[in-house]
Structures are given as C-alpha cells and as structure tokens.
C-alpha positions as CSV (number, residue, x, y, z in Angstrom):
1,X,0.0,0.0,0.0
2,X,1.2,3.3,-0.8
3,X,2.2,5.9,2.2
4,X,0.4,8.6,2.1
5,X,1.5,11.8,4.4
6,X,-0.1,13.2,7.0
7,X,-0.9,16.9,7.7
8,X,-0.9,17.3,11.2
9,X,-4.0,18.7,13.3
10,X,-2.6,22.3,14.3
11,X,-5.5,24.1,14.6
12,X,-4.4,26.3,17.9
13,X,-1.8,28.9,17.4
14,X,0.4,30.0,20.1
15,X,2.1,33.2,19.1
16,X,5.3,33.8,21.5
17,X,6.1,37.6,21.7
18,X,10.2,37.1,22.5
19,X,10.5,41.2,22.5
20,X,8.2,40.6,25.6
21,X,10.4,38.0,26.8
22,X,13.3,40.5,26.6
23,X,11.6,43.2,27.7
24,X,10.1,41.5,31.1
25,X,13.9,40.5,31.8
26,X,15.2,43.6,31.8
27,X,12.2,45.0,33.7
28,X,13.3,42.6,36.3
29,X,17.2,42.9,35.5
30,X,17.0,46.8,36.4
31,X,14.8,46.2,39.3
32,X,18.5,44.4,41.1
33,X,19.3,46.5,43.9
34,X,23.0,44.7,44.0
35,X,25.0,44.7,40.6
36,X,26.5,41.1,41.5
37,X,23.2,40.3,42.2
38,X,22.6,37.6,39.3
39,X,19.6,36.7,37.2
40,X,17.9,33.1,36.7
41,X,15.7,32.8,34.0
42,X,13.6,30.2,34.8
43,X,12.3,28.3,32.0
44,X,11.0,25.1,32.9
45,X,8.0,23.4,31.5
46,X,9.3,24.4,28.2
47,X,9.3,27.9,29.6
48,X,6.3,27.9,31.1
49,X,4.9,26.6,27.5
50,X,6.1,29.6,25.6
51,X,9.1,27.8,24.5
52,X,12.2,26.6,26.6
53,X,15.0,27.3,23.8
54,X,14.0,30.3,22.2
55,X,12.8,32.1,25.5
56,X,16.1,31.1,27.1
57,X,18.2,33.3,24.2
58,X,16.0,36.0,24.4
59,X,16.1,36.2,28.1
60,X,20.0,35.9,27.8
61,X,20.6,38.4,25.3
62,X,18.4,41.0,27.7
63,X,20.5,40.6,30.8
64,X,19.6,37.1,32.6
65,X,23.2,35.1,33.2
66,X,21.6,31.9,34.5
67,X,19.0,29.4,33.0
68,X,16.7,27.0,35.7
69,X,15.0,24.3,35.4
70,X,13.6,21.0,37.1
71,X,14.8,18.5,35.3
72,X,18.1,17.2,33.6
73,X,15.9,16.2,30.8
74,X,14.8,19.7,30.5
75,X,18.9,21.2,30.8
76,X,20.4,19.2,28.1
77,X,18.0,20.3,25.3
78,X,19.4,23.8,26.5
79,X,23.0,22.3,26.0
80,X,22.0,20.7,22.8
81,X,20.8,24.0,21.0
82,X,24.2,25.5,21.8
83,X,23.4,27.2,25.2
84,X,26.3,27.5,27.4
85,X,25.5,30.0,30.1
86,X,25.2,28.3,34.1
87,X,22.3,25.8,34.5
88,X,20.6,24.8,37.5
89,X,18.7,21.7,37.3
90,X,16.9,21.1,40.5
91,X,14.5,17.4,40.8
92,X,17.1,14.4,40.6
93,X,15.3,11.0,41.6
94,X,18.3,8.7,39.9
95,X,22.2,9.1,40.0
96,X,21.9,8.5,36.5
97,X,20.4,12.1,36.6
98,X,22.8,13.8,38.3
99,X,25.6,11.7,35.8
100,X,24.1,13.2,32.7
101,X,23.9,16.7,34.1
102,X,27.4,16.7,35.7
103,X,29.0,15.6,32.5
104,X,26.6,18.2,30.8
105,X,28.1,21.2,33.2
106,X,24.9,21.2,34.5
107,X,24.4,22.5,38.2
108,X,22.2,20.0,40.4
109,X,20.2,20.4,43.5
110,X,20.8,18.6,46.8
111,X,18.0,18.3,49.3
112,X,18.9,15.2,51.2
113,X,21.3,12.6,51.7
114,X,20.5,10.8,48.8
115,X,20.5,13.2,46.6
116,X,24.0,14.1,47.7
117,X,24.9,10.5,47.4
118,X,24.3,10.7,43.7
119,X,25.8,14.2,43.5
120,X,29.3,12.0,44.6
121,X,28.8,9.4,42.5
122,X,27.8,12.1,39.7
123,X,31.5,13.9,40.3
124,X,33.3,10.5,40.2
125,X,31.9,9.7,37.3
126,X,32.5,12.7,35.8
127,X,35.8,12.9,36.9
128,X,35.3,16.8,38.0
129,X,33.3,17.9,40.9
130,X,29.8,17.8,40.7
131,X,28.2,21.2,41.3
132,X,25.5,21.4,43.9
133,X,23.4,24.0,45.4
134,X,22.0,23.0,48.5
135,X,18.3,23.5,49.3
136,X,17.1,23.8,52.3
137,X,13.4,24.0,53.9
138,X,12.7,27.5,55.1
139,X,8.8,27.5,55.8
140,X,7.5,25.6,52.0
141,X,7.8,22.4,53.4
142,X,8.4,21.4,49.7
143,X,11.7,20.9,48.7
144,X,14.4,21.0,50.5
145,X,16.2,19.6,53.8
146,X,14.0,19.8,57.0
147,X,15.6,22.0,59.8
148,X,16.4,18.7,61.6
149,X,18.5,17.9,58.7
150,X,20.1,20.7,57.4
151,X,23.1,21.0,59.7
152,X,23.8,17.5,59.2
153,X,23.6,18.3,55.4
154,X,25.6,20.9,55.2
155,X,28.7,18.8,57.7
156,X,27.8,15.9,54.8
157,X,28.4,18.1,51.9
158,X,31.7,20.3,53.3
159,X,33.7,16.9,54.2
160,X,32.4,15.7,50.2
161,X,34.0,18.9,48.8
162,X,37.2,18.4,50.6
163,X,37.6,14.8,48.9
164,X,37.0,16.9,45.3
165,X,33.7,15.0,44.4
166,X,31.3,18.3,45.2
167,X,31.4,21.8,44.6
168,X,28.9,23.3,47.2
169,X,27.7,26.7,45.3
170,X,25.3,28.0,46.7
171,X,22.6,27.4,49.8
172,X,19.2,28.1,48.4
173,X,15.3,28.0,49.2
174,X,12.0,28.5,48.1
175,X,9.6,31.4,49.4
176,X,5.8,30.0,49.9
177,X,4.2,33.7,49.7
178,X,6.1,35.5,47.3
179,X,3.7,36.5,45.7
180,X,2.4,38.2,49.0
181,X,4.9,40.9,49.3
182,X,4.5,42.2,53.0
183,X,3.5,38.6,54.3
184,X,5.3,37.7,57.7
185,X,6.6,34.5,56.3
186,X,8.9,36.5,54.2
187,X,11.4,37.8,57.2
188,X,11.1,34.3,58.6
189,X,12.3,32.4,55.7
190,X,14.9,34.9,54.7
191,X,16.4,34.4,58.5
192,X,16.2,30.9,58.3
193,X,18.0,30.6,55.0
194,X,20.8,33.2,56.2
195,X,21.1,30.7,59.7
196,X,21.8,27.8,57.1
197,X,24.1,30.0,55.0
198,X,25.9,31.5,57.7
199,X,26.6,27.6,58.9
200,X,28.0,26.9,56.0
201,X,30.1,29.5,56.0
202,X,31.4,28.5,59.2
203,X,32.6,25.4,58.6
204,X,34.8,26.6,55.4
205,X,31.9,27.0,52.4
206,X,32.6,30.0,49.7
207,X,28.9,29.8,49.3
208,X,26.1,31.8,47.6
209,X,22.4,32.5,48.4
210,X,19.6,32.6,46.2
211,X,15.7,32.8,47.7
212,X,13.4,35.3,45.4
213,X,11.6,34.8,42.6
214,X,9.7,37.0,40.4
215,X,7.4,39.3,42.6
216,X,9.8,39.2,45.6
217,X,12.7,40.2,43.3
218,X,10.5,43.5,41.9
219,X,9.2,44.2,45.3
220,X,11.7,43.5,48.0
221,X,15.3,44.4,47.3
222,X,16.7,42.8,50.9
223,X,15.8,39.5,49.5
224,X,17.6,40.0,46.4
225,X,20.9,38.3,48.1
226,X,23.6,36.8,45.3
227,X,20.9,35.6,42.7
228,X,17.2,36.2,42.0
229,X,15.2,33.5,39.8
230,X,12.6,34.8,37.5
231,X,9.7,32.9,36.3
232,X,6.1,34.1,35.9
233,X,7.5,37.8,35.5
234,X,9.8,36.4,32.6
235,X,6.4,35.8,30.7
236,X,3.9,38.8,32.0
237,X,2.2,36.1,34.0
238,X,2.6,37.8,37.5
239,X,-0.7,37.2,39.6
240,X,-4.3,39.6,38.2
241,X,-3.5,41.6,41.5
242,X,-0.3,42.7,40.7
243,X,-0.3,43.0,36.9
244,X,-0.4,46.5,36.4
245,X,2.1,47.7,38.8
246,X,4.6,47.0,36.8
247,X,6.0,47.2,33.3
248,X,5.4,43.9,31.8
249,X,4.2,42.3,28.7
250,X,2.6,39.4,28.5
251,X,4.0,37.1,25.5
252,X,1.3,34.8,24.5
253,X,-1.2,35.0,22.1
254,X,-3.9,32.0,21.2
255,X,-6.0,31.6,18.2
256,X,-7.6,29.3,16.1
257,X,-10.3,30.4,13.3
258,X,-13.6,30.1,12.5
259,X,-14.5,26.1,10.9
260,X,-18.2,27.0,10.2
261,X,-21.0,29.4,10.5
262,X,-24.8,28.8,10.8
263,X,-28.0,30.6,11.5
264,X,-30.3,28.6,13.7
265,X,-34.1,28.7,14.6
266,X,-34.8,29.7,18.4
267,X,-35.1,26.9,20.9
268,X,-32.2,24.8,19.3
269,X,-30.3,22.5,21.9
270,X,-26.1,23.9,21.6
271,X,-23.7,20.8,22.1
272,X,-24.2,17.5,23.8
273,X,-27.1,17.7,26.6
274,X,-28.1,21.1,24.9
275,X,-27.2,22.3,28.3
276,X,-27.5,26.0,26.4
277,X,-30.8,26.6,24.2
278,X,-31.0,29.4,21.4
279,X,-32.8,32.3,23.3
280,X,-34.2,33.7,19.4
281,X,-32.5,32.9,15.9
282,X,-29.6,33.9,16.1
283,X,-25.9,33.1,14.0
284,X,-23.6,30.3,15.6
285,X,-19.9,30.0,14.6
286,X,-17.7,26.7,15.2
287,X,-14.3,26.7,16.4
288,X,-12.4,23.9,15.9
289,X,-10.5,23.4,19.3
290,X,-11.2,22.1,22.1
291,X,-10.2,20.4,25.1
292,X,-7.7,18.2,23.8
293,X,-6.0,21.4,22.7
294,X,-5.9,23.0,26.2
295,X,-9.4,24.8,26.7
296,X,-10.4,23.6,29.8
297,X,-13.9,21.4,29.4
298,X,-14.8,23.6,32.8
299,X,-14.9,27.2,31.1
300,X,-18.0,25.3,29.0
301,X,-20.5,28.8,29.3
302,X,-17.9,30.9,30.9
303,X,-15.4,31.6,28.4
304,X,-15.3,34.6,25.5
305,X,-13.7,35.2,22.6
306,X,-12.9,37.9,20.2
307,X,-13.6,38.2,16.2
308,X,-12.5,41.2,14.2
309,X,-12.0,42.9,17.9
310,X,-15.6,41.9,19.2
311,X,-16.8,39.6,21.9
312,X,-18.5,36.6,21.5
313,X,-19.3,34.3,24.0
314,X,-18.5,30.3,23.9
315,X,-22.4,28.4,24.4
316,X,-22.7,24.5,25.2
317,X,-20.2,22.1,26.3
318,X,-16.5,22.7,24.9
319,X,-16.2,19.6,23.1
320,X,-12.7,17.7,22.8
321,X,-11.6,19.5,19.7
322,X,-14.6,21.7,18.6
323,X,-16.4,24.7,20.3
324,X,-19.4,27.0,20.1
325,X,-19.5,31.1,20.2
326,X,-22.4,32.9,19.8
327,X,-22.7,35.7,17.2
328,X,-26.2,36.9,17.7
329,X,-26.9,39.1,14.7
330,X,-23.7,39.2,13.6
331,X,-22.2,37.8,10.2
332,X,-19.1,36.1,10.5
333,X,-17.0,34.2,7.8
334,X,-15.2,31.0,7.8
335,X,-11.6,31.1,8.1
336,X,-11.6,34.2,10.0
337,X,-9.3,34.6,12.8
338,X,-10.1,33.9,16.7
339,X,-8.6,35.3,19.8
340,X,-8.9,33.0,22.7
341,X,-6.0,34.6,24.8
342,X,-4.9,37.9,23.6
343,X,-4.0,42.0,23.8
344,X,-6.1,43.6,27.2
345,X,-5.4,46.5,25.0
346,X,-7.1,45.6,22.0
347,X,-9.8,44.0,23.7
348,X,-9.1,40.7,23.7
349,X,-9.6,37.9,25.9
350,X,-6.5,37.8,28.7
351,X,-5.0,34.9,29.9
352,X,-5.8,36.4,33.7
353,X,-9.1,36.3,32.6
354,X,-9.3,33.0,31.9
355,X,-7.2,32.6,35.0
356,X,-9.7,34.1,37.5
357,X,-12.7,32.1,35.7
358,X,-10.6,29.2,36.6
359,X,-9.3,29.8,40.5
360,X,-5.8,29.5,39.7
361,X,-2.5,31.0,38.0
362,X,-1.9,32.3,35.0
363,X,1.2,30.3,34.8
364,X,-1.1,27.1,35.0
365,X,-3.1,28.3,31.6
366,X,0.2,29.4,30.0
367,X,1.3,25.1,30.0
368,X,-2.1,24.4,28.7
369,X,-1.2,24.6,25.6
370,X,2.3,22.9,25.3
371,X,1.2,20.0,23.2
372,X,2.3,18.2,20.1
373,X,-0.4,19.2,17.7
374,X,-0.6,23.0,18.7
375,X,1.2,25.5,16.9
376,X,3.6,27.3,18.2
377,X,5.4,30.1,16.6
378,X,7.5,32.7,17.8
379,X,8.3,36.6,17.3
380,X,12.1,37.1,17.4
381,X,12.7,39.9,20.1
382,X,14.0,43.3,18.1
383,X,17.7,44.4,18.3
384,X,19.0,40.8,19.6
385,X,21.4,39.1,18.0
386,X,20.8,35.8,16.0
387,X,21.8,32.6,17.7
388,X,23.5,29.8,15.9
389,X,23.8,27.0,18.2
C-alpha cells in the first residue's frame, strides 16, 4: 500500500512575543538592587509553555546570566541548542540524573542525603566535581532539607568537597508567599536561609544564596541576596493583582479560526445535553479546538472570545476539539481569525481572565497549551542578535 503523508492537526496557534520576553527580563534585570546580584531565568516546563530554547536566548541576550529548570531532561536540550551560560537543574530522583547533568556542566540540586549520594557518585563519574546548590526547607515544606537535617547536610556536603567530588555553590530555598509581598513568612524564611548559610560559611563553604523569585525580586530588594530567579514575570504572568504595577508584557497570544457558521431557529439545543438553548434565531460560529488542545472542558458557558476585535461568547459544552460562540446578529466568515488569549489593549480575551474564571494562575493556563499538535510560533525579540547553536 502506498504511504500517504499526514498533515498534522494544528488548529491552535500559540504566538510567542520574545520582545516581551526581553523586555520582562530587563524589567526585572533593572529592578537588582545589587550589581552582583545575578539573574535566573527560569524556564521550565518548556518555559512555562512559551518555548524553553527560544525564550532562554531571548532572556540571555536582555540581561539574565543563568538558565533554571527541574529536570536534567529539560537542561540538556538547552545544552544541545548551543546554550552555554550556568544551568541549574533542580528534581534528581536517579544518580543516573545527576551523571548526565554533571558531564553536561549542569548545576544539580541537593536536598537530602541521597540526593547528595548521587551528586558523589555524579563527580566520580565525571571525573570533576559535581556542582551542587543545597536547598534547604525555610517554611514551603516542599523541597528542600527539613531543619532537623540541614546541619547534618551541610557537615555531609563540606567533608564531600574536601575529597573533590562536590562543589557546594550555593545554599538556596523557596519562598511560599512570594507573591504576598508584605507577608510575615517572608522575614522568617529569609532568616532561616541566612542561619543555614551562615553555617556553611562556618565550617569553610565559599557559598552563595539565592531565595526570590519573580514578585519578591520586583518588590523587595533585601531578598535579592547573590541571585534572584525569575519565572512568571519572565512571561507577563505575575498574579491579576499585581499585573499592572509594573511594566510587563505578556507574551502569548492564542488563536484558532472560525470552521463554520450557521443561523439557527430559536429553541435549538447547543452541544451535547443542549445544556444552552437558542434564546431567538440567532448566528452560531464553530471553532475547531477544544479540550484536547488545552481549553479547559470547565470554562464550558464561561469563556469569550474575540472576532474582528468583538466579543463573542462560547455556548454548550466545549467539546474535545470543537467549540461553540455565539454571534447573535452578527455575520461572521469562515476562516476568519479567533482570539482566545490575547491583547487587554485591543480587547481581547486575557490569559488572567481565563485565570480568575478558573481559581488559579496564569502560569497554570500558560502550559495548557504545550502540546504536540498546537502550533507554536514565535516573534524574534527586536535588536537581539541571532543565535547559531
């Protein structure tokens, strides 16, 4: 039998905005009360979804020195498309991990003994010292050594460095209200971390510190410390409360198009279980994603989107690949474009919008849309140079 190709089913488009990219870093990059103060662009989950490689350069060329993400998976497709700047690589369940990333120059993350067990292994291996930052529990009760352990931790990883297997970089934790700037945990956690720090210092570590991420870095300068790490600022995705005090841009775009239009009679059932019923005639207009393209089956009769700069709202169930929007009296053609995430300045549909209809972060709707079939393009940032590697 003959093989016949395939045309894949891209009928979402993600449009990645990397001037926003670039621009959000150095919003953040000039907020740095301290000039050795260093950037982390965090760009896990395929950068938040927008694209791990190409939001990585961007961010680079505007001022970040430092790349994180969770996995070593995740740091050697950096390494692979030529990306040489500091790495840190932070969830290791295998030695095998902490090998690849080692031999990769790729910083790892130590929270236990364990993991510092394969952080040894990793630098004999490797032949060079692996190089660890050691995280430590401060109040997330996430990652991280418990309090109990910490000391014990620390003791473990100073007498590893002296035999050469480790590098001990930094001491490092995780804030669980950054996003809270004024919260009381904030002071706490910052004191616990410099306790641990100040430990290691004592018993012989040139270490670092690193603790705040995005909002903390924009809004408290004493938490700065020897790195900040970047992440939902990096993409414009800072929480609905905050988003307009300060200067950034967010870089997505969604859109798909319009499949098919039709005028109906009044009284016709919308979508499976006709849990929406035409009020009078009135135009409908088919989109053809769903939620097997990341439109959450939940936003079924709470979602919008926008047509030649006009709302229109999404009736019945959101199907797994098709959806309804009501036109009303308005004509609109097939093949025309639709905004599901978009400009707040041109109207559009926001990705904070669909964030509050939802109870959760933008950053969560931002990986929604990190799959195989969607379309994802990107805007090269204006005034960077191009990238080879």
């Amino acid at each position: 039998m003959e093989a016949r190709s395939i045309v894949p089913r891209r009928y979402l488009n993600v449009l990645v905005d990397l001037s926003a990219v670039a621009h959000n870093t150095r919003v953040v990059r000039q907020a740095v009360s301290r000039p050795a103060t260093a950037v982390m662009a965090v760009v896990k989950a395929d950068a938040y979804g927008h694209g791990a490689i190409d939001v990585a350069r961007a961010a680079l060329d505007a001022g970040a020195t430092w790349l994180g993400v969770c996995t070593t998976t995740e740091a050697l497709e950096l390494r692979r498309a030529g990306l040489d700047a500091p790495i840190l690589a932070w969830l290791h369940n295998s030695v095998e991990s902490m090998c690849l990333a080692t031999a990769a120059g790729v910083d790892v993350s130590v929270q236990s003994a364990r993991t510092l067990a394969f952080a040894v292994d990793a630098g004999r291996s490797a032949g060079r010292p692996a190089r660890v930052h050691l995280e430590v529990d401060t109040g997330l009760a996430r990652g991280g050594a418990a309090p109990q352990h910490s000391a014990a931790l620390l003791d473990a990883a100073k007498a590893a460095q002296s035999q050469g297997l480790i590098e001990v970089v930094s001491v490092w934790s995780h804030l669980s209200h950054g996003e809270v700037p004024g919260h009381r945990t904030l002071d706490e956690q910052a004191r616990l971390l410099d306790d641990a720090w100040r430990r290691a210092v004592d018993t012989g570590l040139d270490v670092r510190r690193h603790l705040a991420g995005s909002l903390s870095a924009l809004t408290r300068p004493d938490l700065h410390l020897d790195m900040i790490r970047t992440g939902s600022a990096l993409y414009g995705l800072l929480p609905y409360t905050e988003r307009h005090s300060f200067d950034l841009r967010p870089a997505m775009r969604v859109t798909s198009h319009v499949a098919l239009t039709k005028w109906v009679e009044a009284g016709q059932g919308v979508s499976y279980e006709h849990d929406w019923v035409t009020p009078s005639a009135l135009n409908l207009a088919l989109i053809p994603v769903g939620y097997a393209d990341g439109i959450p089956r939940s936003l079924s009769g709470r979602l919008a989107v926008s047509i030649r700069g006009r709302r229109y709202p999404v009736v019945g169930r959101i199907c797994m690949d098709q959806m309804i929007v009501n036109c009303g009296d308005e004509k609109v053609e097939e093949g025309e474009e639709v905004v599901l995430i978009g400009s707040e300045s041109d109207g559009d549909p926001t990705i904070h919008e669909w964030a509050l209809a939802m109870n959760t972060t933008p950053c969560e709707v931002a990986t929604y849309f990190d799959r195989p079939h969607v379309n994802r393009q990107t805007v090269p940032a204006v005034g960077t140079r191009p990238w080879t590697g």
